[in-house]
mmCIF file of the N, C-alpha and C atoms, coordinates in Angstrom:
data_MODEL
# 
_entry.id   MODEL 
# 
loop_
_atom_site.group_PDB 
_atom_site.id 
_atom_site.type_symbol 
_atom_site.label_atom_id 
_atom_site.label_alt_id 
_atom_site.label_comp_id 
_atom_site.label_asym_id 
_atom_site.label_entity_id 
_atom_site.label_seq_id 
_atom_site.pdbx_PDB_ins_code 
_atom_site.Cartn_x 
_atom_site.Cartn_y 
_atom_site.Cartn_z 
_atom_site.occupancy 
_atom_site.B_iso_or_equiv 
_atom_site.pdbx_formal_charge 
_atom_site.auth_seq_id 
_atom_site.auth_comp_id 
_atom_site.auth_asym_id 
_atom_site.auth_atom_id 
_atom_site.pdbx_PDB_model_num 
ATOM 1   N N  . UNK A 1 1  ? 0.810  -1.190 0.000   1.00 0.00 ? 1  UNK A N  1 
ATOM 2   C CA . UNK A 1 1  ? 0.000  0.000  0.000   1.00 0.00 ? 1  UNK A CA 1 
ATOM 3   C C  . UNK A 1 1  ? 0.859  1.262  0.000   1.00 0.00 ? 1  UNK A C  1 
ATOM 4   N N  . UNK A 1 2  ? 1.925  1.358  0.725   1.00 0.00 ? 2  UNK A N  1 
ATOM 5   C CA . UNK A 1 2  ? 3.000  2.209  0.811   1.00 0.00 ? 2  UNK A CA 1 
ATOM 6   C C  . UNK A 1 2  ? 3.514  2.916  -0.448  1.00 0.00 ? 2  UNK A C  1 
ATOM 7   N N  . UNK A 1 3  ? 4.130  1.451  -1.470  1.00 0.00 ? 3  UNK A N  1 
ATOM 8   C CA . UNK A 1 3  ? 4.453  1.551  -2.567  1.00 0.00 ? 3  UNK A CA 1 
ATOM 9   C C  . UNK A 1 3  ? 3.718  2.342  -3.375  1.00 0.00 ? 3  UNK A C  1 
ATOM 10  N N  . UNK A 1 4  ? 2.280  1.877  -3.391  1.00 0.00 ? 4  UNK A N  1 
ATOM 11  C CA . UNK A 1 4  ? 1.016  2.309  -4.199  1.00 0.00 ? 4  UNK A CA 1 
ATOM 12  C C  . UNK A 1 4  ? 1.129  4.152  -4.040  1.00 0.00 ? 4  UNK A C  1 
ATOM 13  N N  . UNK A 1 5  ? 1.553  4.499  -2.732  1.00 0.00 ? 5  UNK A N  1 
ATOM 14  C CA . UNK A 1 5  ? 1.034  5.938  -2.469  1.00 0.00 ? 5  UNK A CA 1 
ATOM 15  C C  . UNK A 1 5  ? 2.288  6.692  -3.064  1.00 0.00 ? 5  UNK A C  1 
ATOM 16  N N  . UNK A 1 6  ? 3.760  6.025  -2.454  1.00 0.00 ? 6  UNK A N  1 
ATOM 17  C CA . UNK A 1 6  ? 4.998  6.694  -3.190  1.00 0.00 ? 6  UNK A CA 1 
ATOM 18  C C  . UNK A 1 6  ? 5.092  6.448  -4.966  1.00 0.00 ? 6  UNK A C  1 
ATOM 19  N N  . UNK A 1 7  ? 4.501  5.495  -5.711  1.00 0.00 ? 7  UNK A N  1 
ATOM 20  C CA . UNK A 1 7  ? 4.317  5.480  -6.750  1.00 0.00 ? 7  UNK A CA 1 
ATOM 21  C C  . UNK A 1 7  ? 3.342  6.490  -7.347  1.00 0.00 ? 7  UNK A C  1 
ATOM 22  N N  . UNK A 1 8  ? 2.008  6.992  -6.372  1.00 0.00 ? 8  UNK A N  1 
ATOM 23  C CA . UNK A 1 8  ? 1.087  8.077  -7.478  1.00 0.00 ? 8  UNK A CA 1 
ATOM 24  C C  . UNK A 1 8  ? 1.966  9.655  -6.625  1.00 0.00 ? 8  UNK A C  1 
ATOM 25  N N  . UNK A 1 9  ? 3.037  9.471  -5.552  1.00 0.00 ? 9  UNK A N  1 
ATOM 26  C CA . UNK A 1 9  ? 3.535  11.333 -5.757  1.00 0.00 ? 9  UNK A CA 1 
ATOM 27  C C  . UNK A 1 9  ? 4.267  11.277 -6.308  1.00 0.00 ? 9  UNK A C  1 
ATOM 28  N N  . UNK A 1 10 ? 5.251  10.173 -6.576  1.00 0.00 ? 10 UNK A N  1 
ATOM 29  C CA . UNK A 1 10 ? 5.965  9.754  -8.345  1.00 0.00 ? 10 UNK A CA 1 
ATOM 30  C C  . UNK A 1 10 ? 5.725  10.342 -9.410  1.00 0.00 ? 10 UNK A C  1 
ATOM 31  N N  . UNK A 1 11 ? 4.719  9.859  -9.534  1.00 0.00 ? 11 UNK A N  1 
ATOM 32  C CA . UNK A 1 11 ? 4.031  10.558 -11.051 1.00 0.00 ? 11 UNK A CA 1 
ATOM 33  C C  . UNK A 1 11 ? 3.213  11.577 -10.854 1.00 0.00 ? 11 UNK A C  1 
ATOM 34  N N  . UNK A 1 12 ? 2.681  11.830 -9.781  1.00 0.00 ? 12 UNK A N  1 
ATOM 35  C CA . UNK A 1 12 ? 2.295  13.478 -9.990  1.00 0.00 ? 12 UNK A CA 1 
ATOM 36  C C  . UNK A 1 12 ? 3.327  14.790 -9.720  1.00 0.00 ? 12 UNK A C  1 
ATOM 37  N N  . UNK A 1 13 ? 4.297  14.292 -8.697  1.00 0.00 ? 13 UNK A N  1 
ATOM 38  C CA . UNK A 1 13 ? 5.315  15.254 -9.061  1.00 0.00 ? 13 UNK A CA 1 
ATOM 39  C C  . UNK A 1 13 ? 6.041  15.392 -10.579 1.00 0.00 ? 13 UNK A C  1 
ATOM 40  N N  . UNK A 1 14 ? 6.591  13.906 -11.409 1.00 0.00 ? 14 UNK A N  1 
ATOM 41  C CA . UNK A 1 14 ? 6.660  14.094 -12.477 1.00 0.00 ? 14 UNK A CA 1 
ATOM 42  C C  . UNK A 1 14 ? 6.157  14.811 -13.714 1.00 0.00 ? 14 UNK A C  1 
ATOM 43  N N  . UNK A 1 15 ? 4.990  14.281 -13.522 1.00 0.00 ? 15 UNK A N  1 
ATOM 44  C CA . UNK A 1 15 ? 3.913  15.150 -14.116 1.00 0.00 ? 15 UNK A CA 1 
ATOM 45  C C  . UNK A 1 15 ? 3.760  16.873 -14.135 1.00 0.00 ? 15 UNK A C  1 
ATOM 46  N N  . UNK A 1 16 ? 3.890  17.684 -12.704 1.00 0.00 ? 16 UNK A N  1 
ATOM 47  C CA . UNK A 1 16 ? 3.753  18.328 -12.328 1.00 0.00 ? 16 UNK A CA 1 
ATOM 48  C C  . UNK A 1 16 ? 5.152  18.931 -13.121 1.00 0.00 ? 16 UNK A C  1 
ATOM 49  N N  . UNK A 1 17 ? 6.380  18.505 -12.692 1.00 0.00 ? 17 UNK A N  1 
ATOM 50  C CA . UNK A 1 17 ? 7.730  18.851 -13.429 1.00 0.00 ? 17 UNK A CA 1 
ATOM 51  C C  . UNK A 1 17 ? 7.378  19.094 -15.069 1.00 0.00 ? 17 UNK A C  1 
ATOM 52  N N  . UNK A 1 18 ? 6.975  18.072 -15.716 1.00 0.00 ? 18 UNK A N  1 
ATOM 53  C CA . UNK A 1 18 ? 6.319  18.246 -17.340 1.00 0.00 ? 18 UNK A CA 1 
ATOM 54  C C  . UNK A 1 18 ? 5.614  19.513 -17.612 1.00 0.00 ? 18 UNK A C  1 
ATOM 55  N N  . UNK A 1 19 ? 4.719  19.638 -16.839 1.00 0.00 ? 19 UNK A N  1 
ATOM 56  C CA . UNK A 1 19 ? 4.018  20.702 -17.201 1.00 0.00 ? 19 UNK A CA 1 
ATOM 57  C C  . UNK A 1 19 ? 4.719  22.228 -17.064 1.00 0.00 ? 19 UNK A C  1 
ATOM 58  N N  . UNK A 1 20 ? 5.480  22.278 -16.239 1.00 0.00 ? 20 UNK A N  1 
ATOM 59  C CA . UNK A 1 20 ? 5.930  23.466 -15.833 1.00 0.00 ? 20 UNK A CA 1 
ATOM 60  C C  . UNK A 1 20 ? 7.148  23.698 -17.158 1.00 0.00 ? 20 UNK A C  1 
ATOM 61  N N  . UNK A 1 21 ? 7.393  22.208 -17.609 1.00 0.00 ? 21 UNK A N  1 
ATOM 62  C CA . UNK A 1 21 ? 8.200  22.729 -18.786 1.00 0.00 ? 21 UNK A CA 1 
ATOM 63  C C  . UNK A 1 21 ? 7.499  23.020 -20.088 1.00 0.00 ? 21 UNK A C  1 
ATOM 64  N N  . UNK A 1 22 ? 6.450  21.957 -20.115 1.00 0.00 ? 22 UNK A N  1 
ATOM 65  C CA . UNK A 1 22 ? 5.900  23.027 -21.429 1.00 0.00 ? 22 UNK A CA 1 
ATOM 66  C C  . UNK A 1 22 ? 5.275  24.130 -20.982 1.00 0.00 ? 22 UNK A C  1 
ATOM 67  N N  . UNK A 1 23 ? 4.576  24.669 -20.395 1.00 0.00 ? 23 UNK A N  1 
ATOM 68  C CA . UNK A 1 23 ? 4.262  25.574 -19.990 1.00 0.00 ? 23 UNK A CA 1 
ATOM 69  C C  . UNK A 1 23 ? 5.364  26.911 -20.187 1.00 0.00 ? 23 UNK A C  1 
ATOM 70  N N  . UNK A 1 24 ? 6.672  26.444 -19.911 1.00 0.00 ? 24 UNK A N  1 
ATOM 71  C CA . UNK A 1 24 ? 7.603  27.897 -20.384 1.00 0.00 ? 24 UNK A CA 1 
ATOM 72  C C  . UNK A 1 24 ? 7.753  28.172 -20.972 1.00 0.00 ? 24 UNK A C  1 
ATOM 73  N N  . UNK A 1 25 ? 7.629  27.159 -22.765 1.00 0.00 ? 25 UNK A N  1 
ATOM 74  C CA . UNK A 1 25 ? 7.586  27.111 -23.760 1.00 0.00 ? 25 UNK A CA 1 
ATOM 75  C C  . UNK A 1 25 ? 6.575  27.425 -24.591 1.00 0.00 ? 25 UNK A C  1 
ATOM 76  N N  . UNK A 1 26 ? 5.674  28.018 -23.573 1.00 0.00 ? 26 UNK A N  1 
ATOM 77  C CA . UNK A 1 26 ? 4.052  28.045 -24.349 1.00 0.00 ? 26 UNK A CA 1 
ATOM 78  C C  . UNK A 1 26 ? 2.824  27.356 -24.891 1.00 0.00 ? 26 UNK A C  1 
ATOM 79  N N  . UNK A 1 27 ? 2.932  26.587 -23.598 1.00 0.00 ? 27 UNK A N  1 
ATOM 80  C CA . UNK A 1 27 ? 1.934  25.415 -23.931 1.00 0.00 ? 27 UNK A CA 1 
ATOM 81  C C  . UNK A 1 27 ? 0.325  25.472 -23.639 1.00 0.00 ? 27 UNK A C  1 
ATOM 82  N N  . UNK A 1 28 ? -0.490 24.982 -23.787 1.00 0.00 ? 28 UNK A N  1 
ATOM 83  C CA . UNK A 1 28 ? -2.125 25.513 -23.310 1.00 0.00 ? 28 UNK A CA 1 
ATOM 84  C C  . UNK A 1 28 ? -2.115 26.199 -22.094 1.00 0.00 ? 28 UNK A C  1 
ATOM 85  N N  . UNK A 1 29 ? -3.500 26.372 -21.906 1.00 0.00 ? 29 UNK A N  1 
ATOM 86  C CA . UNK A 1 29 ? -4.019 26.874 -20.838 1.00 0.00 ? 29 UNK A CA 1 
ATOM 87  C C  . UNK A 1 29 ? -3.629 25.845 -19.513 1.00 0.00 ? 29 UNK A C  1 
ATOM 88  N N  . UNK A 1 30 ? -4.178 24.568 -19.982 1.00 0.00 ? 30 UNK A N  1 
ATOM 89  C CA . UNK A 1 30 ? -4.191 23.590 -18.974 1.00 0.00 ? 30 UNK A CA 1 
ATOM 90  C C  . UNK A 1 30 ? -2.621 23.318 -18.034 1.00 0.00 ? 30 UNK A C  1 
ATOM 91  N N  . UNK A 1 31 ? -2.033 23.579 -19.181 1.00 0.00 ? 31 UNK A N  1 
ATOM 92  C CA . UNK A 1 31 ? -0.628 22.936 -18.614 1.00 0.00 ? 31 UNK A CA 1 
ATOM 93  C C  . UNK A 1 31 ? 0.340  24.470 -17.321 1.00 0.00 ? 31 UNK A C  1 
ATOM 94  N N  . UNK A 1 32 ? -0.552 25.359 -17.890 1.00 0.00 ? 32 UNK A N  1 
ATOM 95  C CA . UNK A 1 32 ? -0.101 26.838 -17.451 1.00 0.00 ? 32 UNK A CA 1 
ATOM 96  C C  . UNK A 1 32 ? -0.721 26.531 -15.807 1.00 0.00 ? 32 UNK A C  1 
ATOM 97  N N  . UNK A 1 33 ? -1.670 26.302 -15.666 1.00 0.00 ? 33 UNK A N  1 
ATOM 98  C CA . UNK A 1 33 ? -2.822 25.574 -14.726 1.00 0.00 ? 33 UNK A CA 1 
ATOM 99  C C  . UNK A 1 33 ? -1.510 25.154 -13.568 1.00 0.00 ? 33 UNK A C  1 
ATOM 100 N N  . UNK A 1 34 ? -1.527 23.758 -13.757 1.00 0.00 ? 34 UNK A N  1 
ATOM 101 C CA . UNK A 1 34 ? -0.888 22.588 -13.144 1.00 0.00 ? 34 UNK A CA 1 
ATOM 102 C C  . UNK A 1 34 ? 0.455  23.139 -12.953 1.00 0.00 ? 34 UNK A C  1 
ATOM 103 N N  . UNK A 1 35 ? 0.831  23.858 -13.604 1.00 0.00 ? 35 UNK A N  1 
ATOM 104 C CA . UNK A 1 35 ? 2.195  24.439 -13.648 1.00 0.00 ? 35 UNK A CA 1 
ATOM 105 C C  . UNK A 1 35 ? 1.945  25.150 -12.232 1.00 0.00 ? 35 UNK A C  1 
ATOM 106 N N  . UNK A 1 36 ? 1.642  26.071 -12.451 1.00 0.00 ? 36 UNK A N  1 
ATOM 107 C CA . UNK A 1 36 ? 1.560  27.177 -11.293 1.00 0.00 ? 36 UNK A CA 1 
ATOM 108 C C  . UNK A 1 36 ? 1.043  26.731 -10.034 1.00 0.00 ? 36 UNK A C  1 
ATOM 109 N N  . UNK A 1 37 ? 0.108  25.565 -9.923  1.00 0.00 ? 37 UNK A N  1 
ATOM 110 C CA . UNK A 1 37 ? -0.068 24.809 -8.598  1.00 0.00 ? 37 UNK A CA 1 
ATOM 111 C C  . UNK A 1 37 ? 1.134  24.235 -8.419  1.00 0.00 ? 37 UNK A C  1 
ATOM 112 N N  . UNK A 1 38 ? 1.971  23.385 -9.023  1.00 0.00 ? 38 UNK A N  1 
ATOM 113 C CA . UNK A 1 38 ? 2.978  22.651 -9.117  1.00 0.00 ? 38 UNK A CA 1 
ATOM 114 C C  . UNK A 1 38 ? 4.126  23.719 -8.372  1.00 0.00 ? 38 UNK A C  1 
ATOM 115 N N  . UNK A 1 39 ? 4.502  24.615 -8.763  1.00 0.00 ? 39 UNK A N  1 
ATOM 116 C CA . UNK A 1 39 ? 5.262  25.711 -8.282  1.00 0.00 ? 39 UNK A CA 1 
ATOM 117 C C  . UNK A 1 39 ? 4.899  26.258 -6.905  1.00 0.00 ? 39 UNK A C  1 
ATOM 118 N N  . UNK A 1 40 ? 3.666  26.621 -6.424  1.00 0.00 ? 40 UNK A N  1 
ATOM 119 C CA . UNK A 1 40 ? 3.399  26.974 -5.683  1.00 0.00 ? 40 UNK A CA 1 
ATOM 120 C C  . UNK A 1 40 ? 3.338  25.917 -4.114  1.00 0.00 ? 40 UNK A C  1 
ATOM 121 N N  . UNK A 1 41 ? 3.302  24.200 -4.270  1.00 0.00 ? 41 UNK A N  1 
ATOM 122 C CA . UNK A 1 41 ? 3.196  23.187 -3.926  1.00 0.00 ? 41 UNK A CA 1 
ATOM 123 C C  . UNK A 1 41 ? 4.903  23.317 -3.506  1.00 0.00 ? 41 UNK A C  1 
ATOM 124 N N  . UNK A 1 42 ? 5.587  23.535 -3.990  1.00 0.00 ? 42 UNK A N  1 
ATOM 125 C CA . UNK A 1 42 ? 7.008  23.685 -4.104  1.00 0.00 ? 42 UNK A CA 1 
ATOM 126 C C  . UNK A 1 42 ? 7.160  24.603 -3.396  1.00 0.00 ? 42 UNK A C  1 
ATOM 127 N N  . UNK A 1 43 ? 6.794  25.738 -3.424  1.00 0.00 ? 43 UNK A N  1 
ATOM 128 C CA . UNK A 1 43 ? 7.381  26.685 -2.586  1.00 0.00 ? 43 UNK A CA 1 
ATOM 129 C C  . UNK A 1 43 ? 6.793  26.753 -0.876  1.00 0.00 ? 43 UNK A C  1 
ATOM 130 N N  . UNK A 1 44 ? 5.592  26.373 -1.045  1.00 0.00 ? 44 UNK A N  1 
ATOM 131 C CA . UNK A 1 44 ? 5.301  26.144 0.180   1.00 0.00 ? 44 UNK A CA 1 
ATOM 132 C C  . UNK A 1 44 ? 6.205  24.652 0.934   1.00 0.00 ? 44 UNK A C  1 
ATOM 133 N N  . UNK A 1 45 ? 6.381  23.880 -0.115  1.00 0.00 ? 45 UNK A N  1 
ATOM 134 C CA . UNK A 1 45 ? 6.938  22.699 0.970   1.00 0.00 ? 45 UNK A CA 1 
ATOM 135 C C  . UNK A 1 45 ? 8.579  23.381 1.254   1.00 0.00 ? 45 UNK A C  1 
ATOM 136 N N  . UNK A 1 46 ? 9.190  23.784 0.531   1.00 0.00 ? 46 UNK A N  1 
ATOM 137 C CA . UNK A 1 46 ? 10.288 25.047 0.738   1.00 0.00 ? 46 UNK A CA 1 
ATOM 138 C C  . UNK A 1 46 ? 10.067 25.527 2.293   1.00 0.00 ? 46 UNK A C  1 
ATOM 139 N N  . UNK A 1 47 ? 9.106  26.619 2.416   1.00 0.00 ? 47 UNK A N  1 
ATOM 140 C CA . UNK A 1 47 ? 8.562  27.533 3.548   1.00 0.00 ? 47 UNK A CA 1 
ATOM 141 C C  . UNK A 1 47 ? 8.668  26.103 4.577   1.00 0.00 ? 47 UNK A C  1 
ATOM 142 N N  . UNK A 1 48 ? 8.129  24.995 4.443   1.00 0.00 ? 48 UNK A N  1 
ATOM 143 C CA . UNK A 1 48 ? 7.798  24.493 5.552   1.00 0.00 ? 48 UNK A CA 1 
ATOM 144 C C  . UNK A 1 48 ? 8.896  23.695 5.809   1.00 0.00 ? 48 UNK A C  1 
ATOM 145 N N  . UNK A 1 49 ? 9.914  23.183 5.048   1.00 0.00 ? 49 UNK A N  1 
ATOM 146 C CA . UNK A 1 49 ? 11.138 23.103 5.414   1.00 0.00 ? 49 UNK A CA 1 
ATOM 147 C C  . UNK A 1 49 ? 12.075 23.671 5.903   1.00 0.00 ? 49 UNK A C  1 
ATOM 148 N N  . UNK A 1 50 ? 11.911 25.109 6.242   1.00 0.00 ? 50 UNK A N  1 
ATOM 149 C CA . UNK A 1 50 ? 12.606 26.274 6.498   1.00 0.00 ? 50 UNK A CA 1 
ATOM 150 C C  . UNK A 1 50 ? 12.623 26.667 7.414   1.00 0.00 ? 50 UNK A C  1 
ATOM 151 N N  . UNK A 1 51 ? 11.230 26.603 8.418   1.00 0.00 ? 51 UNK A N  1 
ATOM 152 C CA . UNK A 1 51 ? 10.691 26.347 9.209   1.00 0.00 ? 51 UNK A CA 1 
ATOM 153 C C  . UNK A 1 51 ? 11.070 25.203 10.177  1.00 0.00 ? 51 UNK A C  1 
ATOM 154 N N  . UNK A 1 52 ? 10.711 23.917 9.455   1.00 0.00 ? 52 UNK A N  1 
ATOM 155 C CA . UNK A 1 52 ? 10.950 23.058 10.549  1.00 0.00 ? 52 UNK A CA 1 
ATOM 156 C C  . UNK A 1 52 ? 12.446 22.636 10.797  1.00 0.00 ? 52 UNK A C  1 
ATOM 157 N N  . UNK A 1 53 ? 14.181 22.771 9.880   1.00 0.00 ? 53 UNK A N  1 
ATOM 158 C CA . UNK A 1 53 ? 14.884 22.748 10.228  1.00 0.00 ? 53 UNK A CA 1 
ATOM 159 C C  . UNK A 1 53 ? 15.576 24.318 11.658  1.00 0.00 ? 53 UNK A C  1 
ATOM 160 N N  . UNK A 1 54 ? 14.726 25.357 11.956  1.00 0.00 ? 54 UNK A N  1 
ATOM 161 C CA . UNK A 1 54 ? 14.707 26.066 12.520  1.00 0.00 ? 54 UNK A CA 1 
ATOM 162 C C  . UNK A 1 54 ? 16.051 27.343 11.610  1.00 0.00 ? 54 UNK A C  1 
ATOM 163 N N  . UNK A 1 55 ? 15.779 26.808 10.297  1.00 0.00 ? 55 UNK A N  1 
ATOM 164 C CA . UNK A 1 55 ? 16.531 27.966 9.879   1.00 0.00 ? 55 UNK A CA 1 
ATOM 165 C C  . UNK A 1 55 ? 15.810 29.475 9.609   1.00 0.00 ? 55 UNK A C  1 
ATOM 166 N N  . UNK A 1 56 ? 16.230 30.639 9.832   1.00 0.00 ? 56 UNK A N  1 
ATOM 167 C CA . UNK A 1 56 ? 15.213 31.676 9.362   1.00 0.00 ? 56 UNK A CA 1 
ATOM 168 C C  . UNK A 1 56 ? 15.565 32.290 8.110   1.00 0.00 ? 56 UNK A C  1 
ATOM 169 N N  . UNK A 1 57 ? 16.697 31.963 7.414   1.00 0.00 ? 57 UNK A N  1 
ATOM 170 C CA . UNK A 1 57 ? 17.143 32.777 6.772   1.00 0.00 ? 57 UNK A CA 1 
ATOM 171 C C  . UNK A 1 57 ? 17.072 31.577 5.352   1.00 0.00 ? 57 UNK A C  1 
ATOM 172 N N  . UNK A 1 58 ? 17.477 31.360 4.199   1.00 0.00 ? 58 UNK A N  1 
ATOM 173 C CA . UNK A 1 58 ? 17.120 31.031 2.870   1.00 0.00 ? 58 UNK A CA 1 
ATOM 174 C C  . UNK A 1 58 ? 17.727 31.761 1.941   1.00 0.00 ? 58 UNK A C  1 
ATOM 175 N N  . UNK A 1 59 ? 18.515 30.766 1.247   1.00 0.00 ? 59 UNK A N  1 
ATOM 176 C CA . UNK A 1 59 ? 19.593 31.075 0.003   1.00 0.00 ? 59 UNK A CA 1 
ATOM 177 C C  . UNK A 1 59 ? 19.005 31.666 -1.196  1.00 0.00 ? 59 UNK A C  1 
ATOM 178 N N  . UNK A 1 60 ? 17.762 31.998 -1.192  1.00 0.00 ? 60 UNK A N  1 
ATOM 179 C CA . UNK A 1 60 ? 17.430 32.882 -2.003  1.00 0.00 ? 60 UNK A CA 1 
ATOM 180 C C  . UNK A 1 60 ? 17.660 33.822 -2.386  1.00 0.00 ? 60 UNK A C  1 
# 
């Protein structure tokens, strides 16, 4: 069951990675979509890593 769950954020992070590349390239609406959740999914798990190693500061 484990497998099952690390296998579908597998492919939706993958997925999620795809889109954000066509998407830079000018791809539909849809992919512009998923893109920008995809990014934003990212930056928050960022924030919350940032957070929980008790760092305040970020190489940004």
């Amino acid at each position: 069951m484990i497998l099952l769950a690390l296998s579908v954020i597998l492919v939706l992070t993958v997925g999620g990675c795809v889109c954000v590349w066509w998407a830079a390239r000018g791809g539909p609406r849809w992919t512009r979509a998923i893109a920008g959740a995809t990014l934003a999914a990212g930056s928050l798990a960022r924030r919350i890593s940032i957070k929980s190693n008790g760092s305040g500061s970020s190489d940004d």
